[in-house]
N, C-alpha and C positions, 0 to 999 in steps of 0.2 A: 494696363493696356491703354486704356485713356487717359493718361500724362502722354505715353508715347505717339501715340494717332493725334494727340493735338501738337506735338510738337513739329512730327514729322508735315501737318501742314502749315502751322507756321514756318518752318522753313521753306517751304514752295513759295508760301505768301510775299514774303522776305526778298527771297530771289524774282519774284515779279515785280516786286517793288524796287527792285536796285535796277531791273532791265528800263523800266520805266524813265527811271529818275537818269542814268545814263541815256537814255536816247533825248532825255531832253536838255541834257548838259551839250551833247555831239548837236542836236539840232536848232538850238534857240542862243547858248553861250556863245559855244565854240565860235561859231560866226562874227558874231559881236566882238570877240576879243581878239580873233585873227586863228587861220586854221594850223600855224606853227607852234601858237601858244599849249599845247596839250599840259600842262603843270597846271596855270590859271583853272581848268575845264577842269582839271582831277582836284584840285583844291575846292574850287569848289563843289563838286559830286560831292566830295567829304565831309563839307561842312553841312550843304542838305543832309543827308545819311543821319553824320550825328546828330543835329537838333530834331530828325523825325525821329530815331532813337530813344533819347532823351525824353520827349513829349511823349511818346508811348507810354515807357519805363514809368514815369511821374504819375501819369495819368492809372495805369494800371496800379502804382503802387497806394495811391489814393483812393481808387476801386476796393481793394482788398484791405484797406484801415479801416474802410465804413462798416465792413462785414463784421 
């Protein structure tokens, strides 16, 4: 039951953090690179995404070797 209740808010967490990082891809990129370019702004949302992914993943998986 507690695998699931942390997963289930990790996944909220997740999705606040994707709303986040798109609003500032649409508010701070977008602009910069021209409001036609929406590929540029998704490309990069993605590359954010994955390297906060990643750093997590690494970080977490080096948390649980020490244990």
């Amino acid at each position: 039951m507690l695998t699931l209740a942390t997963s289930g808010f990790g996944l909220v967490a997740a999705l606040a953090w994707n709303e986040l990082i798109k609003e500032l891809v649409e508010g701070y990129i977008q602009p910069l690179v021209g409001g036609s370019s929406g590929i540029i702004s998704r490309l990069i949302y993605a590359i954010l995404v994955t390297f906060l992914a990643v750093g997590i993943t690494y970080n977490l998986t080096r948390l649980v070797k020490r244990r």
